[in-house]
C-alpha positions as CSV (number, residue, x, y, z in Angstrom):
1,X,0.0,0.0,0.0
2,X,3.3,2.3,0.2
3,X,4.3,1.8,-2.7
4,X,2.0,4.0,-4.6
5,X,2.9,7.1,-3.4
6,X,6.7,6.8,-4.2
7,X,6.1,5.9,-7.6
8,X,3.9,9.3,-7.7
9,X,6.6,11.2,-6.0
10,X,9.1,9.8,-8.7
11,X,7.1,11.2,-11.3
12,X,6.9,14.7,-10.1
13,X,10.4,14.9,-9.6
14,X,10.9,13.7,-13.0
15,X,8.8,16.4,-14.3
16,X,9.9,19.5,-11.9
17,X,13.5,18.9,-12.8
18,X,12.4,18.5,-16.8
19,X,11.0,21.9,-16.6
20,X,13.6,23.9,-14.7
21,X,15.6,24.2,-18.2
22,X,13.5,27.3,-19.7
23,X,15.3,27.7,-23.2
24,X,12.0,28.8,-24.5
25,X,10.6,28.5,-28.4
26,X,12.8,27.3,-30.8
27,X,13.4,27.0,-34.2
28,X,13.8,24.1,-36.8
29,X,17.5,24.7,-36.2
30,X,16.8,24.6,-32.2
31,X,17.7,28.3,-31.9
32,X,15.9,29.9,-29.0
33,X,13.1,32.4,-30.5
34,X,11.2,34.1,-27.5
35,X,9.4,36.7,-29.3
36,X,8.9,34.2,-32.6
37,X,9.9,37.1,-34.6
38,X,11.7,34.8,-36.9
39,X,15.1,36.0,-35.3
40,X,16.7,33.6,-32.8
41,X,18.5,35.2,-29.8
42,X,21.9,35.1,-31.2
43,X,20.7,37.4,-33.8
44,X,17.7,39.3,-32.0
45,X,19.2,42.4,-29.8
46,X,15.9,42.3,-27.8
47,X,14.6,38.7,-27.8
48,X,11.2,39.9,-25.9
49,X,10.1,42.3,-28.3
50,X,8.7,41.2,-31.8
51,X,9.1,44.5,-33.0
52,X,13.3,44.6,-32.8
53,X,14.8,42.4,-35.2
54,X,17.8,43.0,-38.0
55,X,15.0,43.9,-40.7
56,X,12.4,45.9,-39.5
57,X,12.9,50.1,-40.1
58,X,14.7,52.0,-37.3
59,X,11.4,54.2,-36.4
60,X,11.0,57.3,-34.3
61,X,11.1,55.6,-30.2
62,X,14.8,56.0,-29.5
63,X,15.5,52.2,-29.4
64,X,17.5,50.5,-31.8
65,X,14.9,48.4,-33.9
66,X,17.1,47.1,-36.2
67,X,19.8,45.9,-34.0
68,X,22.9,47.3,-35.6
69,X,24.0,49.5,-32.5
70,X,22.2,53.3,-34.2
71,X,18.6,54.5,-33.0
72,X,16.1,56.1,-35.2
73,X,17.6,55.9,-38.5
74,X,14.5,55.6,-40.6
75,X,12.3,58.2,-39.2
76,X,8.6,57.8,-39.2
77,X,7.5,61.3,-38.8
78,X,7.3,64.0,-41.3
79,X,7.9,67.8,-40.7
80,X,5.8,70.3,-42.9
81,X,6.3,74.0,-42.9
82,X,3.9,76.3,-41.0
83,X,4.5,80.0,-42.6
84,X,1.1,81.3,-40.9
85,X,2.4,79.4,-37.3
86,X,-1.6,78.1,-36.7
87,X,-0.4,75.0,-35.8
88,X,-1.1,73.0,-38.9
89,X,1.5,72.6,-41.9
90,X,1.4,72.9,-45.4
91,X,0.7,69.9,-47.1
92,X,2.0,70.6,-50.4
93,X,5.3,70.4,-49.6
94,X,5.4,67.0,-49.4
95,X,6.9,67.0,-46.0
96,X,10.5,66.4,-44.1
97,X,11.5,63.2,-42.5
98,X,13.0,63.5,-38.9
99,X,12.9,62.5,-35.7
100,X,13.9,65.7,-34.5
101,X,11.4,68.5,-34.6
102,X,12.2,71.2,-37.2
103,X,12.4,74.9,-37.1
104,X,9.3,76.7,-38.2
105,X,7.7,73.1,-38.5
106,X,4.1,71.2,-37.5
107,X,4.2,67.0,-37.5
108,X,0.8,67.2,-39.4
109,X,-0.2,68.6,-42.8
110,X,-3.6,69.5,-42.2
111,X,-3.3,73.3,-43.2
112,X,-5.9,74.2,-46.6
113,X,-3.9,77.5,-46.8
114,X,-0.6,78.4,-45.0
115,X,-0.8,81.8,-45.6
116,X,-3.6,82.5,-43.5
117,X,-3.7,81.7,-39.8
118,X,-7.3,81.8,-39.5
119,X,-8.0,79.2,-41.8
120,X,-6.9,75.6,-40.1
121,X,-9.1,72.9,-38.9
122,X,-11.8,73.2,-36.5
123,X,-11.4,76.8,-37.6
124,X,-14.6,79.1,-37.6
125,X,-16.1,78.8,-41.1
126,X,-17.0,82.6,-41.9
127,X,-19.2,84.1,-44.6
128,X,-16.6,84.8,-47.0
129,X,-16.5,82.6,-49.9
130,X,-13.6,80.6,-47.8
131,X,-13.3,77.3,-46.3
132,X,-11.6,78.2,-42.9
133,X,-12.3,74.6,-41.4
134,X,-10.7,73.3,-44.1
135,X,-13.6,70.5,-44.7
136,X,-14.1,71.3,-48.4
137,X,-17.6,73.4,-47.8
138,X,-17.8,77.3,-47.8
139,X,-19.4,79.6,-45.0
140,X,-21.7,77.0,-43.3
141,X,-21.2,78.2,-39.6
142,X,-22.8,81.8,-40.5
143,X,-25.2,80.2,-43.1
144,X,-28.5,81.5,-43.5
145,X,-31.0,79.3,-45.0
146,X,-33.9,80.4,-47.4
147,X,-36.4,77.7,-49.5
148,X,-39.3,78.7,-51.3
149,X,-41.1,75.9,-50.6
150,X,-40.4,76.2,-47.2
151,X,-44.0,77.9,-44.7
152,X,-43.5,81.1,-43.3
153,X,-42.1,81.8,-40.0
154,X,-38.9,80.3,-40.4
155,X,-35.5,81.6,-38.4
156,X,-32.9,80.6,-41.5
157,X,-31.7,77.5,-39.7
158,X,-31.6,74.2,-42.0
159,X,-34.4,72.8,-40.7
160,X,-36.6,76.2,-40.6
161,X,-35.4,78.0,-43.5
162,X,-36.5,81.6,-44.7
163,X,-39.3,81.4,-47.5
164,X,-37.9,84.4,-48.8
165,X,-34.4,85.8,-49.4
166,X,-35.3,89.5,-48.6
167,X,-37.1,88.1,-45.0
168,X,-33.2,86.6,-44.9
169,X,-31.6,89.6,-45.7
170,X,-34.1,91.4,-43.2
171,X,-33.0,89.3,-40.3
172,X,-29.7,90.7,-40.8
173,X,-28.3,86.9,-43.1
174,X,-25.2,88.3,-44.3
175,X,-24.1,84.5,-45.6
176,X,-27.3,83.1,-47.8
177,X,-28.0,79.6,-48.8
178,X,-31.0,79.4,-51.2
179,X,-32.5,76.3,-52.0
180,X,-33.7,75.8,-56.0
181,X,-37.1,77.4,-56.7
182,X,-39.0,80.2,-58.2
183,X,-38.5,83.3,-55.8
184,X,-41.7,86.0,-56.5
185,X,-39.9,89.1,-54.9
186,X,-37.4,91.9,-55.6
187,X,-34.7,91.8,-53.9
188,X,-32.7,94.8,-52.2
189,X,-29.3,95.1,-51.0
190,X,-28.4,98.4,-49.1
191,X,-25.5,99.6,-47.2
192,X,-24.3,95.7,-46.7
193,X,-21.7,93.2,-47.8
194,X,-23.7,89.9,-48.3
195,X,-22.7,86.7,-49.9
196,X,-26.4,85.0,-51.8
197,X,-25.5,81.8,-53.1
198,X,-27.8,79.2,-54.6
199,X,-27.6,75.4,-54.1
200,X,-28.2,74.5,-57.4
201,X,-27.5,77.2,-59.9
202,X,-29.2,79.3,-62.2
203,X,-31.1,76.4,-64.2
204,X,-33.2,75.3,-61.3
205,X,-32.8,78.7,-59.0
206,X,-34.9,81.8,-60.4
207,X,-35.8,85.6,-58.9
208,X,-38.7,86.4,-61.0
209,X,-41.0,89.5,-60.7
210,X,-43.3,89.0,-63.3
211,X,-42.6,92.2,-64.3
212,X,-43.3,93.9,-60.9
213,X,-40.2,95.4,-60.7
214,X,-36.6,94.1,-60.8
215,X,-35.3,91.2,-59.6
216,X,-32.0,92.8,-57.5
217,X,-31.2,96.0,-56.4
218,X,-27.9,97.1,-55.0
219,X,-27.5,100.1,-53.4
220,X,-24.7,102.1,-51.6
221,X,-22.7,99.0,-50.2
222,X,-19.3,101.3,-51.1
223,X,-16.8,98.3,-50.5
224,X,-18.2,96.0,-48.9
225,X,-19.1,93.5,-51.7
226,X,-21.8,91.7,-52.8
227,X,-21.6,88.3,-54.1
228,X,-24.4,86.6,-56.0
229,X,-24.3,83.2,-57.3
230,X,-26.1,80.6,-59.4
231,X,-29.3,82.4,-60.1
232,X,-31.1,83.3,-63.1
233,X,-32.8,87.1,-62.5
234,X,-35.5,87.2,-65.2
235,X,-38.9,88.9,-65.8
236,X,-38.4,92.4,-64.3
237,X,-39.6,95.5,-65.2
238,X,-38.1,98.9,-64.7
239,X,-37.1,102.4,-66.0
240,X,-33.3,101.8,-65.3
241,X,-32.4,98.1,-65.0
242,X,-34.8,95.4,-65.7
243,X,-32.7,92.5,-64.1
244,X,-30.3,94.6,-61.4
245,X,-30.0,97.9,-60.7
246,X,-26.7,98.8,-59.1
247,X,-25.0,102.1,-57.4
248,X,-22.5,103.0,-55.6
249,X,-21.4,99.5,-54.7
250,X,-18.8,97.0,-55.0
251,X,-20.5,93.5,-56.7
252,X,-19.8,90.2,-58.1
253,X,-21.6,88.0,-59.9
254,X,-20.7,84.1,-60.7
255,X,-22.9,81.8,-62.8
256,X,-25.9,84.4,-63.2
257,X,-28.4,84.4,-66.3
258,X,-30.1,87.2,-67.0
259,X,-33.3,86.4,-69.0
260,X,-36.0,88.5,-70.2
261,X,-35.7,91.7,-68.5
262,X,-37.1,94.9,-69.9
263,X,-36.2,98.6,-69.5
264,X,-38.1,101.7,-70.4
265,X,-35.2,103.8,-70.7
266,X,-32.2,102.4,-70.4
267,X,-30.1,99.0,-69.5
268,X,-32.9,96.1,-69.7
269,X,-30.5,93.4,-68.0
270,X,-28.1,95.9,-65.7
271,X,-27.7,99.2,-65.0
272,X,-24.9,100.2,-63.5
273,X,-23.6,103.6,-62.0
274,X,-20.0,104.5,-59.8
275,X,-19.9,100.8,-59.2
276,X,-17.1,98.0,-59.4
277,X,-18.3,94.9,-60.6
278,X,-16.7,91.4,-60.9
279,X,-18.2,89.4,-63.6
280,X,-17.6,85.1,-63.9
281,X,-19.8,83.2,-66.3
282,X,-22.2,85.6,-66.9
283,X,-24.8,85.3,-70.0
284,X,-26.9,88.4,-70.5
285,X,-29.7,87.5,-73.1
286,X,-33.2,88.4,-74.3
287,X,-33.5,91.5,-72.6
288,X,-34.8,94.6,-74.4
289,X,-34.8,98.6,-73.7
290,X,-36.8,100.9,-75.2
291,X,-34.5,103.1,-75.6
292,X,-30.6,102.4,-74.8
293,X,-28.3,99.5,-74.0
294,X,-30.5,96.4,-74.1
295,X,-28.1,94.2,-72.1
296,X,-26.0,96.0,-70.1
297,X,-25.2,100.1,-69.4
298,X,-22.4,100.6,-67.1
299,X,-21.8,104.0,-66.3
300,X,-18.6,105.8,-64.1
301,X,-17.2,101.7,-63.4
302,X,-14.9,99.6,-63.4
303,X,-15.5,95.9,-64.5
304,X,-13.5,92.7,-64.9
305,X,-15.4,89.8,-66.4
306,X,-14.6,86.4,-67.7
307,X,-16.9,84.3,-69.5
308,X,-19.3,87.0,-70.0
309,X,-22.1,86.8,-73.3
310,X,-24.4,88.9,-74.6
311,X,-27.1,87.3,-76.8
312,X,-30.1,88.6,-78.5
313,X,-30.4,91.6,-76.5
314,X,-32.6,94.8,-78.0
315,X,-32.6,98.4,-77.7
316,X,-34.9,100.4,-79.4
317,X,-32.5,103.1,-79.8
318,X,-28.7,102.6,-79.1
319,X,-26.5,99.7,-78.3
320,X,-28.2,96.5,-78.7
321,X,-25.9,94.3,-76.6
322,X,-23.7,96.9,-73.9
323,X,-23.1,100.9,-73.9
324,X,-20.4,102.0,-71.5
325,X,-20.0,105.7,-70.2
326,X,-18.2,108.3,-68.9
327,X,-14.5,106.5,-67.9
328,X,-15.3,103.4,-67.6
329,X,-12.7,100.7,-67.0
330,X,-13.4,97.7,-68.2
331,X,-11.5,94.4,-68.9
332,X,-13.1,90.9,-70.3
333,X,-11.2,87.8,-71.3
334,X,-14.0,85.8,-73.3
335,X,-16.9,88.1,-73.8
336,X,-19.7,87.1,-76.5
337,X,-21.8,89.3,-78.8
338,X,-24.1,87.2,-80.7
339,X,-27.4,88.5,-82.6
340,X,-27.7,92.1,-80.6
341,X,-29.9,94.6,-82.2
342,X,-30.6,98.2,-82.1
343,X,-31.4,101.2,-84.5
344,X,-27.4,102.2,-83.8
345,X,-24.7,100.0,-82.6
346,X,-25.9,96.2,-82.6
347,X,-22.6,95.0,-80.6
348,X,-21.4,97.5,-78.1
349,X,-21.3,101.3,-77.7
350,X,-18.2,103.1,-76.0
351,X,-18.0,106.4,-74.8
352,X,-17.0,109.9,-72.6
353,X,-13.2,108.5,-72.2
354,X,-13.9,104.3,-71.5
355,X,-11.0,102.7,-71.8
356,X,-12.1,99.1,-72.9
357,X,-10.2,95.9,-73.4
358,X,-11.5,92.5,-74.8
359,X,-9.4,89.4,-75.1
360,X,-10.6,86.4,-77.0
361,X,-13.8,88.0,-78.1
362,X,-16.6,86.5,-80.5
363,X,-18.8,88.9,-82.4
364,X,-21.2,87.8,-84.6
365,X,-24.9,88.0,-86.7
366,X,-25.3,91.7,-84.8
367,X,-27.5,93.7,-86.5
368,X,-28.5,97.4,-86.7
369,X,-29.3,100.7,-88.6
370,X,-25.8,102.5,-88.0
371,X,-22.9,100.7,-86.5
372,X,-23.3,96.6,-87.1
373,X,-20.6,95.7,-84.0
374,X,-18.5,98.2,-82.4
375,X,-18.7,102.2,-82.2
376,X,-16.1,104.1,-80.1
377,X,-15.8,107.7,-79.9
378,X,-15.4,110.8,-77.2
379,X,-12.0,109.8,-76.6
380,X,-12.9,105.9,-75.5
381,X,-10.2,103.6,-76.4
382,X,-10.9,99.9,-77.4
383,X,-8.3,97.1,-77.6
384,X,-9.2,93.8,-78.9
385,X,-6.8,91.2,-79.0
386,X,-7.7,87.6,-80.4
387,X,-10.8,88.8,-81.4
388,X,-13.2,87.7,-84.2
389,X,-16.0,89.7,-86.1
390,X,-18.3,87.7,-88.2
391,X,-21.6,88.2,-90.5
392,X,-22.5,91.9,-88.8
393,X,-24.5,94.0,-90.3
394,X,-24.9,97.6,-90.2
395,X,-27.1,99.3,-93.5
396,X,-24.7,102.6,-92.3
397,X,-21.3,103.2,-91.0
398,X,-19.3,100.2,-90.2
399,X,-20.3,96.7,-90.0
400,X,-17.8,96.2,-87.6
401,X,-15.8,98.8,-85.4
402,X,-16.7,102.4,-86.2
403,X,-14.0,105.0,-84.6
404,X,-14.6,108.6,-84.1
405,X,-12.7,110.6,-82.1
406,X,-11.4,107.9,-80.4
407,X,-8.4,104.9,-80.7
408,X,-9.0,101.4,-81.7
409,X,-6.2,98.6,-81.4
410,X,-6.3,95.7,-82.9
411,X,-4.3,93.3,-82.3
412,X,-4.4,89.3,-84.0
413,X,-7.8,90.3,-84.8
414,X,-10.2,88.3,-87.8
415,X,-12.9,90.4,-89.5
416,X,-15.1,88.9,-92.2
417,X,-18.2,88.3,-94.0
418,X,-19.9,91.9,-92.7
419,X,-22.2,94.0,-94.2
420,X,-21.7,98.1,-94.3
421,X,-20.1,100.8,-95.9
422,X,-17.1,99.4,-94.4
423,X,-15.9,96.4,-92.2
424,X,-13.7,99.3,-90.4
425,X,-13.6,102.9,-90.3
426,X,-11.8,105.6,-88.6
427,X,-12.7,109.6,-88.8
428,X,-12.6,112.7,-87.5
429,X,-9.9,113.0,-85.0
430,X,-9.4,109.1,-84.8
431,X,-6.5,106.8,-84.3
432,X,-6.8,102.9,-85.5
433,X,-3.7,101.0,-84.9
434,X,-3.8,97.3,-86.6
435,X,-1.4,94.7,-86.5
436,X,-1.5,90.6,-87.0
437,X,-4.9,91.1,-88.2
438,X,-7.2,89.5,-91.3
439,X,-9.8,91.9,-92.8
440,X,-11.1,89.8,-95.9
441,X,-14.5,89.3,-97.6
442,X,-16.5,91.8,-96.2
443,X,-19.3,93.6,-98.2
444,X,-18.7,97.1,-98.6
445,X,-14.8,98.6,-98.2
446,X,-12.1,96.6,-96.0
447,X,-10.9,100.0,-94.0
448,X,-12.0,103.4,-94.6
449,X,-9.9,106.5,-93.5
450,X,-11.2,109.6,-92.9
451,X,-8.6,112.6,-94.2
452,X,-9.5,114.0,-90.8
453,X,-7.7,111.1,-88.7
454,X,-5.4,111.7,-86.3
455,X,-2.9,108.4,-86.5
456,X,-3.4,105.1,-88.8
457,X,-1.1,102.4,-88.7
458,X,-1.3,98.6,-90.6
459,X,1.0,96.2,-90.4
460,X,1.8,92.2,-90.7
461,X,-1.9,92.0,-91.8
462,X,-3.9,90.8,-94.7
463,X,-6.7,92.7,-96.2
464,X,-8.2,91.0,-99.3
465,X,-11.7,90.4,-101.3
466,X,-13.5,93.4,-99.6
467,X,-16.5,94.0,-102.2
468,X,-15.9,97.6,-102.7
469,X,-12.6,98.0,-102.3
470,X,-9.9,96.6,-99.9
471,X,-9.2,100.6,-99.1
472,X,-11.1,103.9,-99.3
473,X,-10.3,107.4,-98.1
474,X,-6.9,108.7,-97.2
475,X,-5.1,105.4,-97.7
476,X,-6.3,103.7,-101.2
477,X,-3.6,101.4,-100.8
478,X,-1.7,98.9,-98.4
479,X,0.3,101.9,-95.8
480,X,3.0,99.3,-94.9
481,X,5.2,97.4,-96.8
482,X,5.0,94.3,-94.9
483,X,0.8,93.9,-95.1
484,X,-0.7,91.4,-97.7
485,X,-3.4,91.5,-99.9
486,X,-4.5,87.6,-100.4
487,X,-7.2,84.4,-99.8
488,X,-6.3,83.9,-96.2
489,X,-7.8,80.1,-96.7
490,X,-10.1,80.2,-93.6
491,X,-11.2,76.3,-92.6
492,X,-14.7,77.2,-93.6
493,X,-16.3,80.5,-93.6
494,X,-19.4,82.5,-95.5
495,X,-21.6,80.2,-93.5
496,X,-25.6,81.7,-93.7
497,X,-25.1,81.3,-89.8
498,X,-22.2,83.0,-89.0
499,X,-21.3,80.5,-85.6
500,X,-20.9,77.8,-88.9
501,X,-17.6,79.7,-89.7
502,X,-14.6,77.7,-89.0
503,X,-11.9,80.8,-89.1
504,X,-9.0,79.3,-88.1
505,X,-6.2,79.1,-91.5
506,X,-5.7,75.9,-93.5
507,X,-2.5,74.6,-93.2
508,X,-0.3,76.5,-96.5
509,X,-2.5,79.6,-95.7
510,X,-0.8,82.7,-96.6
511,X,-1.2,84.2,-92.9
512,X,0.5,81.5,-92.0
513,X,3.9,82.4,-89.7
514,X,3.6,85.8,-91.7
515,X,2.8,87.7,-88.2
516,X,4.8,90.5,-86.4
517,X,7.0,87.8,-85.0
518,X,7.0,89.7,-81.8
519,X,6.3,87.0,-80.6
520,X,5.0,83.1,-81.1
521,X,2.1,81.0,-81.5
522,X,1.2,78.5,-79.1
523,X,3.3,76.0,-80.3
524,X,6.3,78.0,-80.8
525,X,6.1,78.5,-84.4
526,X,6.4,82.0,-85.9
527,X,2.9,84.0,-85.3
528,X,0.1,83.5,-87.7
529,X,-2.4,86.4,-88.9
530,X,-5.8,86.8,-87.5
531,X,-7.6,85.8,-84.0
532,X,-5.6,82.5,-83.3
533,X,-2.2,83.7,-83.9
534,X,-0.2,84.9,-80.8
535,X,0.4,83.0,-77.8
């Protein structure tokens, strides 16, 4: 009966002494491998830690990870510059690898601009047009909400929005969010600075007075601007201003269609007085005056516009499509003129001392009494550069820039297939300055000079198959040596629509690498004639 125990005894002996040789895992070799790393301990500088082993990147933790004696020589942290010193670093950069911090330096590259210390995230998002949180949306922490479909009563939150944008703008919204619909009011600005934007755009987003008035009025906001946004401001009615009516303040408009406005005196789609105005895809169409500028008067301004077109406008008077007076300033990069009419000046009237330039502009199938396209006189200078005037029609005066007492430039300019007394004419105390330009196929005379003018100057430009004569008045003949009278081989043109004309050249054209060589096309090759030659 004794003998039981000692055999048990035995057995845990066996097994106590068994155990007391702790050489841990091992590998097929029979190398100890504690922290099965794949590294046995003759190779592993820190057996108890998976994460050190000869192969893994020396990181940021001042250890040696990689076991060959040097800490943090791969660094796992990157520096990026922080000019505006918010805290937040400038992505762009790409960022600096160290585990040292670095001098004028944030570890993150959060910043959306690093040139402005207010805008970071978790910033507040003002109503500016900006994104200060840096979250990819504009202005939503001092948005103001406004949905016609919405009932009345609402406090411009989201969920109780305005039903009308003037009840916004009453309530003191400086920062307007309006959601697509058809808003029956006219809307005034005064004394403010006030950003209205619509969710949608202009297709789906409409101020409409039914012609009870005009749309928007702007009054007085001296510089603090006025921003208006994806709406289309149609069906007004007024004296001055069918669609807006601005004065005395500082405005700009992105994605805005005018449509259908009318004036009794003067600017059915805008009028505009001692105002700066900032103008992004704008299209002014359809509207009619009974009596001047059916699209636009601007008056004592200053305006910068890209992407802005004037279609079918009306006046019953003067300037179909735009008049601008008294020194106005005005610069556009892609403006439109397309079937304007008006007893004088179809296209655009400039006067009292406007200085006026237009880069990359279309003008064609405008239409009037006197003056087809352009008239410019009191001193009012006009530059066009890569410009094109097409299938205007005037039954007096010039079909396409008229210049009296005044200076037009042209410069890589095509004019071709109007309808006048002459495509261009300058007279009584004017100046017309031409170079790089095409003048070819146009019904009546190419260029007519008065006797009266007071500078005239042609050059690296080709004037050819004008019906009546290529010249008429003081010059009856080419005034340079190095212009050219010959088919300028247009892609297509003499289209019954005149937006059918393809006027670029065919390649062998004469205008071909014939320009000023001032300087180059596009595609480095010497300048060609006419509105796509230059860089």
């Amino acid at each position: 009966m004794t003998a039981l125990p000692l055999l048990s005894l035995s057995l845990l002996l066996i097994a106590c002494d068994s155990s007391s040789d702790d050489t841990g895992p091992q590998d097929s070799a029979g190398s100890v491998d504690l922290d099965q790393d794949g590294y046995p301990e003759s190779e592993d500088c820190d057996d108890r830690d998976a994460a050190v082993h000869p192969d893994t990147p020396d990181i940021c933790n001042g250890k040696d990870d990689d076991c060959d004696e040097d800490v943090d020589e791969d660094p796992d942290v990157l520096w990026y510059p922080d000019d505006d010193g918010d805290g937040f670093g400038n992505p762009t950069d790409g960022g600096t690898p160290s585990c040292s911090p670095q001098a004028g330096a944030v570890s993150n590259g959060l910043d959306c601009n690093d040139a402005d210390a207010s805008t970071f995230p978790g910033a507040w998002d003002r109503c500016d047009g900006g994104d200060q949180d840096c979250d990819g949306f504009v202005d939503e922490d001092e948005a103001v909400f406004v949905d016609a479909s919405a009932g009345s009563g609402g406090d411009g939150s989201a969920d109780a929005p305005f039903d009308r944008i003037q009840a916004a703008l009453d309530a003191g919204g400086q920062c307007l969010f309006v959601a697509a619909g058809t808003y029956r009011e006219k809307v005034l600005v005064k004394g403010q600075a006030v950003r209205i934007v619509s969710v949608d755009g202009p297709e789906s987003t409409i101020i409409d007075t039914s012609c009870g008035g005009r749309p928007l009025t702007v009054a007085y906001t001296g510089d603090g601007w006025v921003h208006v946004q994806g709406f289309r401001l149609g069906g007004g009615c007024e004296e001055l201003g069918g669609g807006l009516y601005a004065i005395g303040s500082t405005v700009s408009l992105q994605d805005v269609d005018f449509y259908k406005n009318q004036a009794s005196s003067a600017g059915g789609g805008i009028y505009a007085e001692s105002s700066v105005f900032v103008f992004t895809d704008v299209s002014v169409r359809s509207n009619v005056a009974t009596e001047v500028a059916g699209g636009a008067l601007f008056i004592t301004s200053s305006v910068q516009a890209s992407n802005l077109s004037f279609t079918a406008n009306e006046a019953g008077s003067v300037a179909g499509g735009m008049y601008v007076y008294n020194e106005v300033d005005m610069e556009a990069t892609g403006i439109t003129f397309d079937r304007n009419a008006a007893y004088a000046v179809a296209a655009a009237y400039l006067s009292g001392g406007s200085s006026v330039t237009f880069v990359q502009a279309d003008v064609r199938a405008n239409a009037a009494e006197v003056a087809g396209g352009f008239y410019v006189d009191d001193r009012s200078e006009l530059t066009l550069v890569n410009a094109v005037l097409d299938g205007n029609r005037a039954t007096d005066y010039a079909s396409a820039i008229d210049v009296y007492s005044a200076t037009a430039n042209l410069q890589n300019v095509t004019i071709a297939h109007n309808t006048g007394y002459a495509a261009v004419r300058v007279w009584t105390y004017g100046y017309l300055w031409i170079q790089d330009t095409i003048v070819a196929s146009n019904i009546g005379y190419g260029i007519y000079s008065d006797k009266s003018l007071y500078g005239f100057g042609v050059s690296y430009s080709d004037i050819w198959g004008n019906s009546t004569g290529n010249w008429a008045g003081r010059y009856t003949s080419a005034p340079d040596s190095t212009d050219i009278s010959a088919d300028p081989q247009f892609v297509s043109s003499g289209a019954s629509d005149p937006w059918d004309d393809d006027l670029h050249l065919r390649s062998g054209s004469p205008c071909e690498n014939s320009g000023s060589r001032k300087t180059t096309d596009w595609d480095g090759s010497a300048m060609d004639m006419g509105a796509y030659g230059g860089p």
